[in-house]
N, C-alpha and C positions, 0 to 999 in steps of 0.2 A: 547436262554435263556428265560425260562419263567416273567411272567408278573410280579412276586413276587422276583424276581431274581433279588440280584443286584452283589454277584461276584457268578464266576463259575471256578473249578479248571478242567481241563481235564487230564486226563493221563502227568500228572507232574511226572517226574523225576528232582529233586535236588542233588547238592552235592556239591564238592570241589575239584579240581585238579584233573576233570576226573572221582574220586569216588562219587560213587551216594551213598547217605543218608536218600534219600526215592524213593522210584521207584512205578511207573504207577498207583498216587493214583487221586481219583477224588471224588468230591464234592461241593456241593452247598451255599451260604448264602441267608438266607428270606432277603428281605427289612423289617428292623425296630427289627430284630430280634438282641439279645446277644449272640455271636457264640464265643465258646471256644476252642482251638485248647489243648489237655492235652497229658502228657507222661510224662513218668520220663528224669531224666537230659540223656543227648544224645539220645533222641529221635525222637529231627528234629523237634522240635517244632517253635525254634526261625528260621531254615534256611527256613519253610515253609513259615512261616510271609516274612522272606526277601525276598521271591521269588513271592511273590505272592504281595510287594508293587513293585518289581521291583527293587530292592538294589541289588540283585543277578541276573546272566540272569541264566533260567533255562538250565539245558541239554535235556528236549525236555518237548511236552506236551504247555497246554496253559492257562493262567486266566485271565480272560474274567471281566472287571470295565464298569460296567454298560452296557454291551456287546462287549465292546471294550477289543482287545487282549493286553495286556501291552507286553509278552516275546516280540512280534515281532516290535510291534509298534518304531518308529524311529523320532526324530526331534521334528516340532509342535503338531504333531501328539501324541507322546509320553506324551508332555508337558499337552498336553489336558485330557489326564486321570488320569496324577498326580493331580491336581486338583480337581479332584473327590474325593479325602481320604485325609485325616490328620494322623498322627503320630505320636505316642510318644515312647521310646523306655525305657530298663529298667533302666538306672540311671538318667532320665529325661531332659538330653542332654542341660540344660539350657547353657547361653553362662554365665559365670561368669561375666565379666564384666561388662553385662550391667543389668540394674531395669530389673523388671519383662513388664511391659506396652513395653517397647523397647524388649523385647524378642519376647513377643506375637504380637507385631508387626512387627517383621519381614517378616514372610510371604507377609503381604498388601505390604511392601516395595519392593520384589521381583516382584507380582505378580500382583499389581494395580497400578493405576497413581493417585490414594488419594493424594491428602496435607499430609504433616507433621501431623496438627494438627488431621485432621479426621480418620487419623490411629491409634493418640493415644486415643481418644473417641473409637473408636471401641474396641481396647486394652482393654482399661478398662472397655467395655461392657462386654466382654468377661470373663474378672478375677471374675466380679460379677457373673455372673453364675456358675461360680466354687467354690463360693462361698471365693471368694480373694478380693471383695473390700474392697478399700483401702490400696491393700499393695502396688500398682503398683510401689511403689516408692524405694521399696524395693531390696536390690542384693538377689540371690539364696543361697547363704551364709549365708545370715540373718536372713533367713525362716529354715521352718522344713523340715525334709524329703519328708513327707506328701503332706507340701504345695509345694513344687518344682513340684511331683508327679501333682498335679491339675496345677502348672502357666503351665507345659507340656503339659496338656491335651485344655486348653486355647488357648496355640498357635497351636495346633493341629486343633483347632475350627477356627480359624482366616480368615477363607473363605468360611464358611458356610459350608461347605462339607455335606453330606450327611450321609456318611461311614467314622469310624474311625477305627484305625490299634493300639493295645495296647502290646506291647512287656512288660511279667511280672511285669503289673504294681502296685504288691502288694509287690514285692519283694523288702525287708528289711526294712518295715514297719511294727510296732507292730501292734497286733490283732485290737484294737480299731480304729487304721487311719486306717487302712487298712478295715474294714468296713465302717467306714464313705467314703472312697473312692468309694467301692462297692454299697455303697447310692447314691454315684454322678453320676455313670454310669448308673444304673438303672433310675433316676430322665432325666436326659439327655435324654436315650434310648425314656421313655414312656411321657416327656412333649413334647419332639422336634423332635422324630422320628428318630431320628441318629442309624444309626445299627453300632453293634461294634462285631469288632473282634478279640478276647484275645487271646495270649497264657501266658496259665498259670499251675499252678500245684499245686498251693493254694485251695484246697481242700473246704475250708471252704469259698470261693468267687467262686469257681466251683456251689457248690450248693446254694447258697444264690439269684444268677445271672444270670448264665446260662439261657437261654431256652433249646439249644442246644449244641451238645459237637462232635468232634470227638476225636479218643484218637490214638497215633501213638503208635507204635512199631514195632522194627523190619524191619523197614525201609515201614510198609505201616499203612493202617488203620485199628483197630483191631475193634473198635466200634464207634456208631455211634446214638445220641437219648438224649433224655432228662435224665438229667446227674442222677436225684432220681430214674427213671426207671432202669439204666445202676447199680446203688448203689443196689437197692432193688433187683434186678433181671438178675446178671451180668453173661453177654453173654459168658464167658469164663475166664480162670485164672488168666490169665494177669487183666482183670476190675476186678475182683475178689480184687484181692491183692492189685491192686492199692487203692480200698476203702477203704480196710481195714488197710492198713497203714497208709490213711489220719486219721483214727478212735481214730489210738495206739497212732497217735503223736497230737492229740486236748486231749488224756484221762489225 
């Protein structure tokens, strides 16, 4: 892996029960960059993300956290590259029961020997940058969609990570949060360096954010480049169309 490299996918093949979903595709993420994984609905957008944090084991092929293999890796070994990324996925997986500060603190709870108290100081370091202080006291029920969307991306941040992993996280959010979200992750990206990696299909957070994009179909990669090059100058029918249906459906 290069010097700028912090995941790497190789000749991945994914799927389910044997069927593969995407077959022998490969690609890179920059350190620091906003990486967008697009395609329409069954396109392999989301089994990629799972395969590539490790949720799914792949059926061959490898991706490589911070040079480290995760398909293969086993044990402490394994445990050491999850560490590496944070998560959020698309209904924001909060635990109902508990305030938001105990949510974003679970991770320290699994994965440090903090006190009580210094986890929930961190907690709520945490929600402040997402722009949630003071709700920490809050249940996920009492909050908006929006903000669940952020206390998510919080607990995602709860061990500094470097790299975070974003499963459609615009999805079922009106235009307006759903841009202020796309404010967060840009803000994040360019004050703290965190590189992120979306899958998405929001058109209008594709190109607001993006740096870079691949775009699936058909079980592989059809494009690949800065998503207003790929819009302005599309490599084939498929990007073609895909733009232009983001167009009909913002007109």
């Amino acid at each position: 892996m290069s010097a700028d490299g912090i995941v790497e996918v190789k000749r991945l093949t994914a799927g389910y029960a044997g069927q593969p979903v995407l077959r022998d595709i490969s690609f890179r993420v920059r350190r620091g960059e906003i990486f967008m994984i697009l395609g329409g609905s069954g396109s392999g957008k989301s089994t990629l993300l799972k395969n590539m944090i490790g949720l799914y084991p792949a059926m061959a092929g490898e991706v490589l956290i911070g040079g480290e293999d995760i398909v293969g890796a086993r044990g402490s070994r394994r445990e050491g590259i999850l560490r590496k990324f944070g998560v959020t996925y698309q209904g924001g997986a909060l635990f109902g029961s508990m305030n938001l500060e105990s949510n974003v603190a679970l991770p320290l709870e699994e994965w440090t020997r903090l006190p009580s108290d210094a986890r929930l100081l961190l907690a709520r370091l945490k929600l402040q940058q997402v722009g949630l202080g003071g709700f920490g006291g809050y249940l996920p029920s009492e909050i908006s969609g929006g903000m669940q969307k952020r206390a998510a991306v919080a607990r995602a941040m709860a061990l500094d990570p470097g790299l975070l992993f974003l499963d459609e996280p615009s999805s079922g959010l009106d235009p307006v949060t759903s841009a202020g979200l796309d404010d967060l992750v840009r803000s994040l990206s360019r004050n703290l360096g965190i590189t992120f990696v979306i899958a998405s299909h929001e058109l209008s957070s594709i190109l607001a954010i993006a740096d870079r994009v691949i775009m699936l179909d058909g079980g592989g990669i059809v494009a690949e480049g800065d998503p207003r090059e790929l819009r302005d100058r599309p490599t084939n029918d498929y990007v073609r169309a895909f733009f232009r249906h983001g167009k009909e459906r913002a007109a």
